[in-house]
mmJSON file of the N, C-alpha and C atoms, coordinates in Angstrom:
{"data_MODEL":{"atom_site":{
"group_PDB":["ATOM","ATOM","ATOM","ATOM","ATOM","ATOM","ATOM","ATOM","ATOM","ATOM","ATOM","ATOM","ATOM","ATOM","ATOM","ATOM","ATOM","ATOM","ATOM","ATOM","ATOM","ATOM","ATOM","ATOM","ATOM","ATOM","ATOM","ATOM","ATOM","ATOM","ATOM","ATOM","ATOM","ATOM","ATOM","ATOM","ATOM","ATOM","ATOM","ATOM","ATOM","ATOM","ATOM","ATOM","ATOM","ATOM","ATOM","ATOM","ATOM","ATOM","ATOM","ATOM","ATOM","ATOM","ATOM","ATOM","ATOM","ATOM","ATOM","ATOM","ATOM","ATOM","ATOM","ATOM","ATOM","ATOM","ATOM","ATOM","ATOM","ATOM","ATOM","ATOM","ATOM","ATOM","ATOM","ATOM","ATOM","ATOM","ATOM","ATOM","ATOM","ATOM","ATOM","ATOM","ATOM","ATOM","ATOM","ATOM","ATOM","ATOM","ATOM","ATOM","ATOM","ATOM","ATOM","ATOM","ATOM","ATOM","ATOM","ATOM","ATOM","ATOM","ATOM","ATOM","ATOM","ATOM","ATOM","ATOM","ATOM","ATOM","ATOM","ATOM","ATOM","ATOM","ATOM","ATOM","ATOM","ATOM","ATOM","ATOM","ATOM","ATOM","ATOM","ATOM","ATOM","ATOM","ATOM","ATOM","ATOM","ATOM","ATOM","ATOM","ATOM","ATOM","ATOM","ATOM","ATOM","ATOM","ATOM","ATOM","ATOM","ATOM","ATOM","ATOM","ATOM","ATOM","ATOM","ATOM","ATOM","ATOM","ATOM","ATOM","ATOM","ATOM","ATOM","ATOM","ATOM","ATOM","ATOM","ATOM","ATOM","ATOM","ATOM","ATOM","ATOM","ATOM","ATOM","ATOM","ATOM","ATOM","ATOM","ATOM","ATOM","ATOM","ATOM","ATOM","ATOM","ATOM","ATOM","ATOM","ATOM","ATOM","ATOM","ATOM","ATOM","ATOM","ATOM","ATOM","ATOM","ATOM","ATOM","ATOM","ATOM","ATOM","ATOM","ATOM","ATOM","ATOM","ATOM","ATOM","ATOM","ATOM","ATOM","ATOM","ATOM","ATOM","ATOM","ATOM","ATOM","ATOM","ATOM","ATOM","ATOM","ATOM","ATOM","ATOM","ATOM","ATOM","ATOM","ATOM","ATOM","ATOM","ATOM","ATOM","ATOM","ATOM","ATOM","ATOM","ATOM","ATOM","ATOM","ATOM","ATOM","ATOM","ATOM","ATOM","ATOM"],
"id":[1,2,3,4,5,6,7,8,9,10,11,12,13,14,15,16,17,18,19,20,21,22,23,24,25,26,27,28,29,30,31,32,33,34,35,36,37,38,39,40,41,42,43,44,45,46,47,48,49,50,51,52,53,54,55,56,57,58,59,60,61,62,63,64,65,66,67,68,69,70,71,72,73,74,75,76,77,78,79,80,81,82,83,84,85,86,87,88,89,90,91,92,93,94,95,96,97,98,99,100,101,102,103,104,105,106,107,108,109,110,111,112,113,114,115,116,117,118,119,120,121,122,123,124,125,126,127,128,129,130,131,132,133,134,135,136,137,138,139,140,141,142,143,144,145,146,147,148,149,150,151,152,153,154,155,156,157,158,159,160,161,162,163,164,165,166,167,168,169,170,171,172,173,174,175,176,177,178,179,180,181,182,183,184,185,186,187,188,189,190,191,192,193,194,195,196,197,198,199,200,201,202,203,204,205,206,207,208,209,210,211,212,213,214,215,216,217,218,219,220,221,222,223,224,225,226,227,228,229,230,231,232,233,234,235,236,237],
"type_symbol":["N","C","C","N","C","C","N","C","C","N","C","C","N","C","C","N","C","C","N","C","C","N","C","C","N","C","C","N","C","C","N","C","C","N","C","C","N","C","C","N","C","C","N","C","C","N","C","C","N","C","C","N","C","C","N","C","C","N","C","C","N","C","C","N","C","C","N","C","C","N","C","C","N","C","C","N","C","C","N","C","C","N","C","C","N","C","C","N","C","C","N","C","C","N","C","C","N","C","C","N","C","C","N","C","C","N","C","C","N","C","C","N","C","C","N","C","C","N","C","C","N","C","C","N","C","C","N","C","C","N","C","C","N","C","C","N","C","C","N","C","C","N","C","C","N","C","C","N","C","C","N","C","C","N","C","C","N","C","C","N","C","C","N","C","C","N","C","C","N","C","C","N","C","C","N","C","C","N","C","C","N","C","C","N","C","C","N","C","C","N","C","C","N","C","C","N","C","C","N","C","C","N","C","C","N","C","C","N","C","C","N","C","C","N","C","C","N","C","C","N","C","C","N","C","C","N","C","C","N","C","C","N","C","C","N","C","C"],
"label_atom_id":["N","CA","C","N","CA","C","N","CA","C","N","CA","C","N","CA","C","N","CA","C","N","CA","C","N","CA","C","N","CA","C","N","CA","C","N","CA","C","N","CA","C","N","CA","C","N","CA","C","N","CA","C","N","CA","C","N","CA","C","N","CA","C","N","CA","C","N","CA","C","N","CA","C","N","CA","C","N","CA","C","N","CA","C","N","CA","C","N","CA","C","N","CA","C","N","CA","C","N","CA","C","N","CA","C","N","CA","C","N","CA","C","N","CA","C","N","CA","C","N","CA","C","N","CA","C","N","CA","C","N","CA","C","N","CA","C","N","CA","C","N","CA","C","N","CA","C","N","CA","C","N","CA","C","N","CA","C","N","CA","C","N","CA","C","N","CA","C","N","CA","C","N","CA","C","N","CA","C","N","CA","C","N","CA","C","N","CA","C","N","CA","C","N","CA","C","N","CA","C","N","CA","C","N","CA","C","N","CA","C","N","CA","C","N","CA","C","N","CA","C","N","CA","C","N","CA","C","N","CA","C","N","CA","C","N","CA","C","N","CA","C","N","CA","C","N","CA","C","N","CA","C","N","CA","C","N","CA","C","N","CA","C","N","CA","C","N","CA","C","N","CA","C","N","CA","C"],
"label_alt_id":[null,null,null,null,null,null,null,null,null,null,null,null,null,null,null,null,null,null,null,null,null,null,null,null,null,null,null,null,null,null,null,null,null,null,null,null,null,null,null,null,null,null,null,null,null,null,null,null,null,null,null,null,null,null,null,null,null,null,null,null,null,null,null,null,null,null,null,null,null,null,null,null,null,null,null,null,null,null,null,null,null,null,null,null,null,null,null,null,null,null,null,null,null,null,null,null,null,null,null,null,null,null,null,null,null,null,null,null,null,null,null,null,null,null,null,null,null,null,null,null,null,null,null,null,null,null,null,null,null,null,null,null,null,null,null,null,null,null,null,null,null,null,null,null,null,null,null,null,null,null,null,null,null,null,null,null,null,null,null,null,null,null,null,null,null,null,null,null,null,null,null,null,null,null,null,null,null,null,null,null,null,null,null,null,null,null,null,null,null,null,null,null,null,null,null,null,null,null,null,null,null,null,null,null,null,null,null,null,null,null,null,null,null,null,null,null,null,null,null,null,null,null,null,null,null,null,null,null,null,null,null,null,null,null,null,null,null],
"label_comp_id":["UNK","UNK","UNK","UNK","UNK","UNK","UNK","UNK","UNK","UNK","UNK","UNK","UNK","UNK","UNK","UNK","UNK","UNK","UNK","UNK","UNK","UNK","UNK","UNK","UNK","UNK","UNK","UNK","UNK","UNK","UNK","UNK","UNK","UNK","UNK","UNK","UNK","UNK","UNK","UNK","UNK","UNK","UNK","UNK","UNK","UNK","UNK","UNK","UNK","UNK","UNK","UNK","UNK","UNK","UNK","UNK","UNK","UNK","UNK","UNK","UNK","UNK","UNK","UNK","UNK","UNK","UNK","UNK","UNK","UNK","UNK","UNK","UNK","UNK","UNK","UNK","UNK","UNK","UNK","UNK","UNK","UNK","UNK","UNK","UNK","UNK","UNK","UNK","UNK","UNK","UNK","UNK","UNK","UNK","UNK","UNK","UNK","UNK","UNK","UNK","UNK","UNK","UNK","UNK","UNK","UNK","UNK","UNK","UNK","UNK","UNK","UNK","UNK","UNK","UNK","UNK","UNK","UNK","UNK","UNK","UNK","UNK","UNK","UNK","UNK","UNK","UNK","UNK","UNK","UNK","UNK","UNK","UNK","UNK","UNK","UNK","UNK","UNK","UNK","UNK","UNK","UNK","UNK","UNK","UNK","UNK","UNK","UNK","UNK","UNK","UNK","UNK","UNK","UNK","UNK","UNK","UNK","UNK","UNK","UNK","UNK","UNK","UNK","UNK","UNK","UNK","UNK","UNK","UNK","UNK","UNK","UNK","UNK","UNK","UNK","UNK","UNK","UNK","UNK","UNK","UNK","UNK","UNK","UNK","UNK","UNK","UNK","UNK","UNK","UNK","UNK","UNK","UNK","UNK","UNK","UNK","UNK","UNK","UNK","UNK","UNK","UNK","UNK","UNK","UNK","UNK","UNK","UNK","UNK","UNK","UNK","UNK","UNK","UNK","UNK","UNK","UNK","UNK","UNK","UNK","UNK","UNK","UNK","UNK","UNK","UNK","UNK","UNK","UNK","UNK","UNK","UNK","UNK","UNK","UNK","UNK","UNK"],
"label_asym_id":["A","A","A","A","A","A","A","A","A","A","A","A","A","A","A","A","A","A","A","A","A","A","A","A","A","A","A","A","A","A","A","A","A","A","A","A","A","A","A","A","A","A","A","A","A","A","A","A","A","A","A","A","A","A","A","A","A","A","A","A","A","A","A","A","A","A","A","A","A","A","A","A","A","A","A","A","A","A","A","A","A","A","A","A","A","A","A","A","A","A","A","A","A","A","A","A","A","A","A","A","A","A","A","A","A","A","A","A","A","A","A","A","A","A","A","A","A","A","A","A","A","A","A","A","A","A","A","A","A","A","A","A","A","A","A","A","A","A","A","A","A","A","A","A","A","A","A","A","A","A","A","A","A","A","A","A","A","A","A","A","A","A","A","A","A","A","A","A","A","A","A","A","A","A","A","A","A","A","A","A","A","A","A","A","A","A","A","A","A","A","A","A","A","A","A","A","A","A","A","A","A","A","A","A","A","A","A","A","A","A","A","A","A","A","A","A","A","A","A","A","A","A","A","A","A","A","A","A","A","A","A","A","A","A","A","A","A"],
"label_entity_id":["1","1","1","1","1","1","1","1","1","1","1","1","1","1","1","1","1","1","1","1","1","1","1","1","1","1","1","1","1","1","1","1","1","1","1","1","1","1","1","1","1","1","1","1","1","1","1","1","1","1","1","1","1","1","1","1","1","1","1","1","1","1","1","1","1","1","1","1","1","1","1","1","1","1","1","1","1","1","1","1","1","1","1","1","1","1","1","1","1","1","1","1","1","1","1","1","1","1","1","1","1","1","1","1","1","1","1","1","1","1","1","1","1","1","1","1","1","1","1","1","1","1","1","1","1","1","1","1","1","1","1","1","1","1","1","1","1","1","1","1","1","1","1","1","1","1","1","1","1","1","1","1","1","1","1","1","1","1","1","1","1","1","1","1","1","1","1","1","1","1","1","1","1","1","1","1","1","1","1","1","1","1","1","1","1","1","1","1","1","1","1","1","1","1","1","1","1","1","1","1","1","1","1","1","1","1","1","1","1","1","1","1","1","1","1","1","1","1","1","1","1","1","1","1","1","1","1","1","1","1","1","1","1","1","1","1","1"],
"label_seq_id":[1,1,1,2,2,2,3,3,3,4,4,4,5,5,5,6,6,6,7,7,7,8,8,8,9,9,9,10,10,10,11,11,11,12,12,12,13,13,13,14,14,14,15,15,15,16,16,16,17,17,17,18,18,18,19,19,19,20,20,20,21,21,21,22,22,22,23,23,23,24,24,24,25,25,25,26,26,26,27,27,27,28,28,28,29,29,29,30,30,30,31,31,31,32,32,32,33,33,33,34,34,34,35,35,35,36,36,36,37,37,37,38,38,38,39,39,39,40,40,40,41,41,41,42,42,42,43,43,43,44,44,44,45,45,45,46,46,46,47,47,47,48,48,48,49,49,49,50,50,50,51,51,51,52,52,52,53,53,53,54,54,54,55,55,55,56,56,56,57,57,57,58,58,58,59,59,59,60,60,60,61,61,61,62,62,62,63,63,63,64,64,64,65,65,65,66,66,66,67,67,67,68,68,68,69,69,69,70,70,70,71,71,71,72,72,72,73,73,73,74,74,74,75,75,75,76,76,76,77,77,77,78,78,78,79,79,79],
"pdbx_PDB_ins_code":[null,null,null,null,null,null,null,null,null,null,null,null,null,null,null,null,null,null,null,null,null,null,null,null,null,null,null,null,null,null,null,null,null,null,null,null,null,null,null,null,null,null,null,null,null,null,null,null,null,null,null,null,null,null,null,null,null,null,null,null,null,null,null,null,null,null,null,null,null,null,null,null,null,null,null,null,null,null,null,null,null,null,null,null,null,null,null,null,null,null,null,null,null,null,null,null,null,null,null,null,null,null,null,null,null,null,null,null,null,null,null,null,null,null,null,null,null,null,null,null,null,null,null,null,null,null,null,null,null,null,null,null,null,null,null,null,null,null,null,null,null,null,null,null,null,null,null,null,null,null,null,null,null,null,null,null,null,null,null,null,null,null,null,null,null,null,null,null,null,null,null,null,null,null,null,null,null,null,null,null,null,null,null,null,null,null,null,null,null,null,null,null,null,null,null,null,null,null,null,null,null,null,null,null,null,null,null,null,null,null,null,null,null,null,null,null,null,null,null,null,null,null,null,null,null,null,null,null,null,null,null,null,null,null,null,null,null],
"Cartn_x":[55.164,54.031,53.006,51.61,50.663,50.379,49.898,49.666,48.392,47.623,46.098,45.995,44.663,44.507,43.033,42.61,41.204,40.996,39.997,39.597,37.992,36.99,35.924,35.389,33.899,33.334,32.183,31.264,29.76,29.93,28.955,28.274,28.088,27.838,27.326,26.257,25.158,24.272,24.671,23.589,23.93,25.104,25.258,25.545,27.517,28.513,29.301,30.098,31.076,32.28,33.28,34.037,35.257,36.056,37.49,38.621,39.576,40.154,41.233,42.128,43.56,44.308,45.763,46.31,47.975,48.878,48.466,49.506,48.373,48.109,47.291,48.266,49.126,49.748,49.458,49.346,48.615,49.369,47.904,48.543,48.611,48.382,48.385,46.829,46.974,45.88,45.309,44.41,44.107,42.622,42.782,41.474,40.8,39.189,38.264,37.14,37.176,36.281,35.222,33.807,33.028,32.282,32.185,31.565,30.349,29.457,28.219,28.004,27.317,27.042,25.734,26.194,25.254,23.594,23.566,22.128,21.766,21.189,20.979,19.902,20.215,19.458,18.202,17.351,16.034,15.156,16.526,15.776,15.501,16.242,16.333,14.877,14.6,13.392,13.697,12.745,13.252,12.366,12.73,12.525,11.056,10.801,8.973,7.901,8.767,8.145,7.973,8.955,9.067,7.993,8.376,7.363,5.599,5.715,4.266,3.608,4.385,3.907,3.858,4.277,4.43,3.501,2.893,2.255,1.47,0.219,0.149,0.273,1.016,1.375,1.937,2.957,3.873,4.336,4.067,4.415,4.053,4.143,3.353,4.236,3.362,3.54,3.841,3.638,3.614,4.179,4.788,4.845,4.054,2.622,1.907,0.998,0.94,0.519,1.455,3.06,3.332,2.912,2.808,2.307,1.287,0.138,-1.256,-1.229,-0.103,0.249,0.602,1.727,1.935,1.27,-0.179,-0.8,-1.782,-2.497,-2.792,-2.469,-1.098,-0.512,-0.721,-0.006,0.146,-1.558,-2.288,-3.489,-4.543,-3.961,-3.936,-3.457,-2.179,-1.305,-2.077,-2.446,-2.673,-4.406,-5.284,-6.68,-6.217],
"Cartn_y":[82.999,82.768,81.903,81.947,81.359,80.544,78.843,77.772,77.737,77.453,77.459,76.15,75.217,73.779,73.866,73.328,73.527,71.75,71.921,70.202,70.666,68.971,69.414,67.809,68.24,67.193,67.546,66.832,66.848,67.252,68.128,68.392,67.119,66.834,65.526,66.328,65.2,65.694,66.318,67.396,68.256,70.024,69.735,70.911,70.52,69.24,69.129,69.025,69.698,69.225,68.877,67.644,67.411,67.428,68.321,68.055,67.337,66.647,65.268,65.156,65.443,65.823,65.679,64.754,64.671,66.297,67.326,68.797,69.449,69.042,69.833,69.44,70.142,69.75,70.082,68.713,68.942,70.211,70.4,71.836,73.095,73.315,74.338,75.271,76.447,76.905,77.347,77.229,76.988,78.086,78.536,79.435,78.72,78.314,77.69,78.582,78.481,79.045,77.876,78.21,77.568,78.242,77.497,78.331,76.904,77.833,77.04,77.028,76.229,76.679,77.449,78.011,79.614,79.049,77.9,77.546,76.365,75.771,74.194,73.527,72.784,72.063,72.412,71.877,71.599,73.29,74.394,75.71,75.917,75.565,75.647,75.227,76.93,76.102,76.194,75.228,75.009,76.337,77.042,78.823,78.125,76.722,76.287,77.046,76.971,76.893,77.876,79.239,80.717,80.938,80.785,81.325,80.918,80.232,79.794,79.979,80.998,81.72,83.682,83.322,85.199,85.465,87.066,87.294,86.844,86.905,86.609,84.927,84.333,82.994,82.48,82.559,82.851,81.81,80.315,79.237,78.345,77.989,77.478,76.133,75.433,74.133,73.49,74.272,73.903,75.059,75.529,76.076,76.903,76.14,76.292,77.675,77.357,78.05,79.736,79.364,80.845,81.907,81.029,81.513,82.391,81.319,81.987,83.356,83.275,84.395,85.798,85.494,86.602,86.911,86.54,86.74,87.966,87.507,87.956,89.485,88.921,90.564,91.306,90.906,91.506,92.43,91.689,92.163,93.006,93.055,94.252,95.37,95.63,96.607,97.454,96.401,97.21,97.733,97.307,98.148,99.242],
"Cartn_z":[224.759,223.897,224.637,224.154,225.167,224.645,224.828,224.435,224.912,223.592,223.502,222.981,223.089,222.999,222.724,221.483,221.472,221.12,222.607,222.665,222.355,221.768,222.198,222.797,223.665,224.333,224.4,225.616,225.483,227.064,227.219,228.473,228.933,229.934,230.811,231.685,232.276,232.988,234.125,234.369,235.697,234.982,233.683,233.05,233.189,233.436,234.025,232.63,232.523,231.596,231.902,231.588,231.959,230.805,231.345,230.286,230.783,229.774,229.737,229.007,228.776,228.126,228.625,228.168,228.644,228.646,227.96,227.957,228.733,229.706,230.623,232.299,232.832,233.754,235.552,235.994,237.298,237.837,239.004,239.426,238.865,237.381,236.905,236.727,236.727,236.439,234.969,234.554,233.121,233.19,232.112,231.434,230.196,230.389,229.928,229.417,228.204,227.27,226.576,226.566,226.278,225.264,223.883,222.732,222.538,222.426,222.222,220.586,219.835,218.599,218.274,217.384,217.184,217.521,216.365,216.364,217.15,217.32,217.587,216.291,215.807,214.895,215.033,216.301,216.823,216.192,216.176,216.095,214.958,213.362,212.549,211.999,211.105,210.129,208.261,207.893,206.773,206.231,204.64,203.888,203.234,203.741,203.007,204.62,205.378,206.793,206.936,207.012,206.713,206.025,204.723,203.955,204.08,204.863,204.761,205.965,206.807,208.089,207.513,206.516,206.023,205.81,206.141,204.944,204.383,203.104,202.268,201.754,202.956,202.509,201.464,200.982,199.939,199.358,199.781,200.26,198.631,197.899,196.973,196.428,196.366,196.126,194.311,193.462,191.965,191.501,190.065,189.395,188.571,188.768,188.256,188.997,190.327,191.613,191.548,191.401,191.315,190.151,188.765,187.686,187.466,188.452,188.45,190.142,190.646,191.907,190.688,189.816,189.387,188.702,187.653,187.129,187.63,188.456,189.471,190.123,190.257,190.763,189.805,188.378,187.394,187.014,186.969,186.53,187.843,188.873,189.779,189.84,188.974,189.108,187.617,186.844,185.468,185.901,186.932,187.155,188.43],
"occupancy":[1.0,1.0,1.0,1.0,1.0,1.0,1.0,1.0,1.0,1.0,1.0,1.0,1.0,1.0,1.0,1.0,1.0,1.0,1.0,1.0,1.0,1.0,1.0,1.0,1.0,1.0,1.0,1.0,1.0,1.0,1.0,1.0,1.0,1.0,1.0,1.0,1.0,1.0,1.0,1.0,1.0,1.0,1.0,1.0,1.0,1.0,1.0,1.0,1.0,1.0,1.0,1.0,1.0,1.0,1.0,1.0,1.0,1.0,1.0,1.0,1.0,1.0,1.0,1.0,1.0,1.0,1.0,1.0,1.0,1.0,1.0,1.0,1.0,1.0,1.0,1.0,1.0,1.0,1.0,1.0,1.0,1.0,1.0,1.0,1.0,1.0,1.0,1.0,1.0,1.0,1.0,1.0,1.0,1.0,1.0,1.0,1.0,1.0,1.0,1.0,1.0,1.0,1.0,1.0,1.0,1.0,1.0,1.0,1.0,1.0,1.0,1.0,1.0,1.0,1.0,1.0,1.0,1.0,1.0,1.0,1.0,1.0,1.0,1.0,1.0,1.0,1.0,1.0,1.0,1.0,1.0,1.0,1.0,1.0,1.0,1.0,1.0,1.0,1.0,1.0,1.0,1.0,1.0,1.0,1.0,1.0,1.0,1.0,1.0,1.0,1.0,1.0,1.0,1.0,1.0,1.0,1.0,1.0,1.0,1.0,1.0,1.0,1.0,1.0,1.0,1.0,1.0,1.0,1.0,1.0,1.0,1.0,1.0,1.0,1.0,1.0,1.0,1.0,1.0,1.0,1.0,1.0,1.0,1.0,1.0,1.0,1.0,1.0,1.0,1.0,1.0,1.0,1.0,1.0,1.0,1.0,1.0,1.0,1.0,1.0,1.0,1.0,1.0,1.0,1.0,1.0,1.0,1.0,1.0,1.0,1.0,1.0,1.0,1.0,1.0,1.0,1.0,1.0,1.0,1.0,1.0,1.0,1.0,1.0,1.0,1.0,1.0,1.0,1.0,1.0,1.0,1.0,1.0,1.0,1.0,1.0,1.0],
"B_iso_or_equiv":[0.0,0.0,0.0,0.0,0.0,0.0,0.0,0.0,0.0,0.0,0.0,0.0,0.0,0.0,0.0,0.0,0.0,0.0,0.0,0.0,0.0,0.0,0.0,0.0,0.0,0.0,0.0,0.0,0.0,0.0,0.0,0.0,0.0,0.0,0.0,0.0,0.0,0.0,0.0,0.0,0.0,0.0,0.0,0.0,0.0,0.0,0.0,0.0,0.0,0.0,0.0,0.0,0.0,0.0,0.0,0.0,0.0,0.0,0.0,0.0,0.0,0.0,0.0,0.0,0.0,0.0,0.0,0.0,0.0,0.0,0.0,0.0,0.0,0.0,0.0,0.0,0.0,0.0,0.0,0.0,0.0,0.0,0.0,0.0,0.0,0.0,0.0,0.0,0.0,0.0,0.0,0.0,0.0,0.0,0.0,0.0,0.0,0.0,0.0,0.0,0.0,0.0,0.0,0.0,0.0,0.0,0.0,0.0,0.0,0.0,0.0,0.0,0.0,0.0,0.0,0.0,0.0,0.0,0.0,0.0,0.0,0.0,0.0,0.0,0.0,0.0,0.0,0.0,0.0,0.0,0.0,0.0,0.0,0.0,0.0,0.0,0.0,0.0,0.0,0.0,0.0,0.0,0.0,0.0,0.0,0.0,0.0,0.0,0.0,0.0,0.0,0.0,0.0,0.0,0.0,0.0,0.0,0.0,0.0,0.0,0.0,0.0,0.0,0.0,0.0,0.0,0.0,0.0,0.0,0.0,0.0,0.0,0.0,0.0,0.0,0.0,0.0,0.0,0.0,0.0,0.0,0.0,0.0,0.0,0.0,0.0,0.0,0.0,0.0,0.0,0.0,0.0,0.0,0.0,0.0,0.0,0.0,0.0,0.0,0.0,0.0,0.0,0.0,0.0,0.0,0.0,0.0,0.0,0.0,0.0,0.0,0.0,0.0,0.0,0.0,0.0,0.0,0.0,0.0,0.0,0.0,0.0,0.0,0.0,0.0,0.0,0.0,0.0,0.0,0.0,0.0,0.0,0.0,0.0,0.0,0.0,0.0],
"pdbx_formal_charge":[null,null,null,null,null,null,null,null,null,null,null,null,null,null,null,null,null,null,null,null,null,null,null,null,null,null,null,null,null,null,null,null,null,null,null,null,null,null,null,null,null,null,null,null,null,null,null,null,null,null,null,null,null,null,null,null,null,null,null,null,null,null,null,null,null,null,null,null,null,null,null,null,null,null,null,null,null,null,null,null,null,null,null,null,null,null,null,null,null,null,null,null,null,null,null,null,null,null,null,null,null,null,null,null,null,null,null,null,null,null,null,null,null,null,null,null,null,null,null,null,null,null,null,null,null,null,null,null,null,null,null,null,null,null,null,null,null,null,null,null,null,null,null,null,null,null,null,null,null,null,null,null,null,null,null,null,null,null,null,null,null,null,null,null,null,null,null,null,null,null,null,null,null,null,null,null,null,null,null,null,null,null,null,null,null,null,null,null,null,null,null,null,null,null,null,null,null,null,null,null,null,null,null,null,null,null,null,null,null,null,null,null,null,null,null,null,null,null,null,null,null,null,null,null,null,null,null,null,null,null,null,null,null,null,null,null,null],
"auth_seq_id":[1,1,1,2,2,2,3,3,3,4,4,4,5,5,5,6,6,6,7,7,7,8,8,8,9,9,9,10,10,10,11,11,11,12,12,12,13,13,13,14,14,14,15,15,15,16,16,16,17,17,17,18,18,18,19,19,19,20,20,20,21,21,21,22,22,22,23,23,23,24,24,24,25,25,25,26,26,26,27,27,27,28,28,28,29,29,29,30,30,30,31,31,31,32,32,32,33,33,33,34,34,34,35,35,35,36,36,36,37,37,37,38,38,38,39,39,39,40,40,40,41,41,41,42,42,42,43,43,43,44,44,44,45,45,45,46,46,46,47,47,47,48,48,48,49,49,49,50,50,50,51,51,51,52,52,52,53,53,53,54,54,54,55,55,55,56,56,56,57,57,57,58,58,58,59,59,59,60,60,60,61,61,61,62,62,62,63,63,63,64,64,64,65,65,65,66,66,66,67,67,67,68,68,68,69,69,69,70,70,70,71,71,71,72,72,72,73,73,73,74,74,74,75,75,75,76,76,76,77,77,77,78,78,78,79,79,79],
"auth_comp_id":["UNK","UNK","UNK","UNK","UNK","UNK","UNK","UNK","UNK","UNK","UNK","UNK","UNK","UNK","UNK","UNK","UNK","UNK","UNK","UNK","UNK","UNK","UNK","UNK","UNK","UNK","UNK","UNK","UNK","UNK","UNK","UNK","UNK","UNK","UNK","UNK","UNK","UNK","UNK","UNK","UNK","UNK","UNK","UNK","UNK","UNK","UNK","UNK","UNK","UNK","UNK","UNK","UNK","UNK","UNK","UNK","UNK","UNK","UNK","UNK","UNK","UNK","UNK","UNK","UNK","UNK","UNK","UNK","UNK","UNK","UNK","UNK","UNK","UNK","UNK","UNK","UNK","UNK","UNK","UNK","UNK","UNK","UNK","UNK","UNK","UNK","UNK","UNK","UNK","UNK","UNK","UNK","UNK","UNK","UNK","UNK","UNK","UNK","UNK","UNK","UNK","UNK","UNK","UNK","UNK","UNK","UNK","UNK","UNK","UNK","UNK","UNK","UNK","UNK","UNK","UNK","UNK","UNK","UNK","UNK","UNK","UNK","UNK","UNK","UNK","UNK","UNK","UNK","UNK","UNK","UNK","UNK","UNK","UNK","UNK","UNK","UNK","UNK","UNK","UNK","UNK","UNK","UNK","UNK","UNK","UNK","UNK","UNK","UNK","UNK","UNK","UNK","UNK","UNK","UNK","UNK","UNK","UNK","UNK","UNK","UNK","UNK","UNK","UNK","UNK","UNK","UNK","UNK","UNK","UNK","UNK","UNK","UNK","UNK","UNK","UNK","UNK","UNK","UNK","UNK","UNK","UNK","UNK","UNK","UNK","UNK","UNK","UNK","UNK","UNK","UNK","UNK","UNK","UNK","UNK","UNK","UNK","UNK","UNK","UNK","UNK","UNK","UNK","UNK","UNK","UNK","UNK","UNK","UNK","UNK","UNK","UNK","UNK","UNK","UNK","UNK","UNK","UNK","UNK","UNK","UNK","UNK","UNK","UNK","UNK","UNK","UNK","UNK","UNK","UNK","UNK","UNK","UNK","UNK","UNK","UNK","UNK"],
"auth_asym_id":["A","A","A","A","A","A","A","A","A","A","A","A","A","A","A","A","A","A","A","A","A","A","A","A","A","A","A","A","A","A","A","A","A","A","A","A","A","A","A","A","A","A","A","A","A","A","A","A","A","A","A","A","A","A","A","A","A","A","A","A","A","A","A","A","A","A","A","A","A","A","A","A","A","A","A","A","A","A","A","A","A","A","A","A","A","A","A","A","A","A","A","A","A","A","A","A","A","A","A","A","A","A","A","A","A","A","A","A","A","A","A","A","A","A","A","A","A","A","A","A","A","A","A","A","A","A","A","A","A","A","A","A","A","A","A","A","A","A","A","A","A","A","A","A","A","A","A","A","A","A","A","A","A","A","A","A","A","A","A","A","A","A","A","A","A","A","A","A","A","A","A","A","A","A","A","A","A","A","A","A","A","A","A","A","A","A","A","A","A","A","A","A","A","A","A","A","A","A","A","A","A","A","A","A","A","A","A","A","A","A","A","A","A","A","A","A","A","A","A","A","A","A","A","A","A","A","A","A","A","A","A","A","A","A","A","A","A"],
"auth_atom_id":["N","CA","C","N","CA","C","N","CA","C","N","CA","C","N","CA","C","N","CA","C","N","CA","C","N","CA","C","N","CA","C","N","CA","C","N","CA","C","N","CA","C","N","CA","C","N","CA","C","N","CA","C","N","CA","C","N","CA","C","N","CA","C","N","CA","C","N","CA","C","N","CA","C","N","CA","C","N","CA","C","N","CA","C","N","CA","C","N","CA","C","N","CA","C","N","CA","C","N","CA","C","N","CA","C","N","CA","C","N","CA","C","N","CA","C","N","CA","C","N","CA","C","N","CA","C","N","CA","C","N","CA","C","N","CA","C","N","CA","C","N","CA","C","N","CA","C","N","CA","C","N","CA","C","N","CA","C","N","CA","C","N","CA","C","N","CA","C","N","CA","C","N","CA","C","N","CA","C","N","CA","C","N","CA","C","N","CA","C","N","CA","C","N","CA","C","N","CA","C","N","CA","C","N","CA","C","N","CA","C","N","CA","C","N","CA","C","N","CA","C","N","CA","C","N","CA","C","N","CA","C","N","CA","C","N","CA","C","N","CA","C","N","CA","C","N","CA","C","N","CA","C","N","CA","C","N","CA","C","N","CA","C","N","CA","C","N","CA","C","N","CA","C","N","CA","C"],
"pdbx_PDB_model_num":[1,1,1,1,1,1,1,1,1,1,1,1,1,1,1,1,1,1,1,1,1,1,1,1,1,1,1,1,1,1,1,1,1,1,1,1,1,1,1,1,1,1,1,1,1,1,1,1,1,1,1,1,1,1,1,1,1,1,1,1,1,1,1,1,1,1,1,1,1,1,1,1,1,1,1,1,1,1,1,1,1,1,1,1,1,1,1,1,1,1,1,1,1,1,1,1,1,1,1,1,1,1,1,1,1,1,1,1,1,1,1,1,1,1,1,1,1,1,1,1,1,1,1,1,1,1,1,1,1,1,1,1,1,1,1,1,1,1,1,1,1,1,1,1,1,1,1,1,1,1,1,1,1,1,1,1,1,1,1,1,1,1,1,1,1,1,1,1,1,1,1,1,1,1,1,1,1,1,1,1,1,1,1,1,1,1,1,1,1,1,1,1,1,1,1,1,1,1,1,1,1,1,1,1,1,1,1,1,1,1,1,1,1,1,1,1,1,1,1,1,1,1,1,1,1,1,1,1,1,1,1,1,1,1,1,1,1]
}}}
C-alpha cells in the first residue's frame, strides 16, 4: 500500500519549497505534488463589481432604483 502525507507550507522567495517531516526517510525518493488554490483572493470580485461592468449596468444601489428599472421595462414591453 502507498503512504501518502499531505503537508502544507509557503513558497519562500526564489519560488523554493521546503519539506520537513520526521516519516520522510533520508535517502528515499519521494513524489511531490503541488496544488495551487483555484483562485487567489486578490482575483476575486465582489457580484456589485460584476454587475456594474455588465451591460446595461445592472448595479443598483436602493430598492427603490430596481423598482423604477422594472417599471420601466415593464412599460416598454406593453408599447
Amino acid at each position: 500500500m502507498q503512504t501518502a502525507l499531505r503537508l502544507t507550507g509557503t513558497v519562500q522567495p526564489g519560488g523554493r519549497v521546503e519539506i520537513i517531516s520526521p516519516q520522510l526517510p533520508a535517502g528515499r525518493a519521494v513524489e511531490v505534488i503541488i496544488l495551487l488554490p483555484r483562485e487567489a483572493e486578490a482575483d476575486r470580485r465582489s457580484v456589485t463589481d460584476v454587475l456594474a461592468e455588465a451591460p446595461g449596468h445592472l448595479a443598483f444601489q436602493t430598492a427603490e432604483e430596481v423598482d423604477a428599472y422594472i417599471r420601466e421595462e415593464r412599460d416598454a414591453w406593453e408599447h
